[in-house]
N, C-alpha and C positions, 0 to 999 in steps of 0.2 A: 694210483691216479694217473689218468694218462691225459695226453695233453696234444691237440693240435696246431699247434702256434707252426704260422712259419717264417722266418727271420731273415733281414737285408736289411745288409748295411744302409747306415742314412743316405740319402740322396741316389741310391740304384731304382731305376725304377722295370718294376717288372712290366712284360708285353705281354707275359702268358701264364698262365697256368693249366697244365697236362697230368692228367693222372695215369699213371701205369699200371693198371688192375692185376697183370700177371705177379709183378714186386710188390704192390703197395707203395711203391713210390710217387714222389710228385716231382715234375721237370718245373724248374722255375725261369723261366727266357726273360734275358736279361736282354739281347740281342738277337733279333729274327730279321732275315731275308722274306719270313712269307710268313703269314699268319692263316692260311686257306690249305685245304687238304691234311692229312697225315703229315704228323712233327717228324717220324722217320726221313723226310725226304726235305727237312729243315736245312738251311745252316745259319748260324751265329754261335752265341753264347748260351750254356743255361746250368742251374747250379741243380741235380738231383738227389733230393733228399728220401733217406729211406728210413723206412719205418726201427729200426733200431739203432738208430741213433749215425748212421754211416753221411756223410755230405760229400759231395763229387762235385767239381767245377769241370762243365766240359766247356770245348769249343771245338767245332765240326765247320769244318770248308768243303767244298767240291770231292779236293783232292788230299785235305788230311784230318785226322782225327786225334786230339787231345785232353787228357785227362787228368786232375789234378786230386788227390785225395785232400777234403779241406777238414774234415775229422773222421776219424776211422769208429768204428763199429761198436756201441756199449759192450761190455761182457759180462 
């Protein structure tokens, strides 16, 4: 049974949702500078969840880029 649920914590509120056709992933923005154009050329916050079970918390500036693993990969 598979299942699309996607999950945040109480009180985050999402600004976007971005699908990424090449992963299957979905970027979830928690925090955006811009909501117009291509999310590549974003910055804020946003948690990318992949289709096997993998969750990334990024957050992207100008001038740096960080990654948090918030659950690693089903096996």
């Amino acid at each position: 049974m598979s299942k699309n649920n996607i999950w945040l914590q109480p009180g985050t509120r999402a600004h976007m949702l971005v699908y990424q056709p090449i992963t299957g992933s979905w970027r979830v923005w928690t925090s955006t500078n811009s909501r117009s154009g291509s999310d590549r050329e974003w910055c804020g916050t946003y948690m990318e969840m992949h289709p096997d079970g993998r969750c990334i918390q990024v957050t992207r500036t100008e001038t740096d880029y960080h990654e948090i693993t918030v659950r690693p990969a089903f096996e």
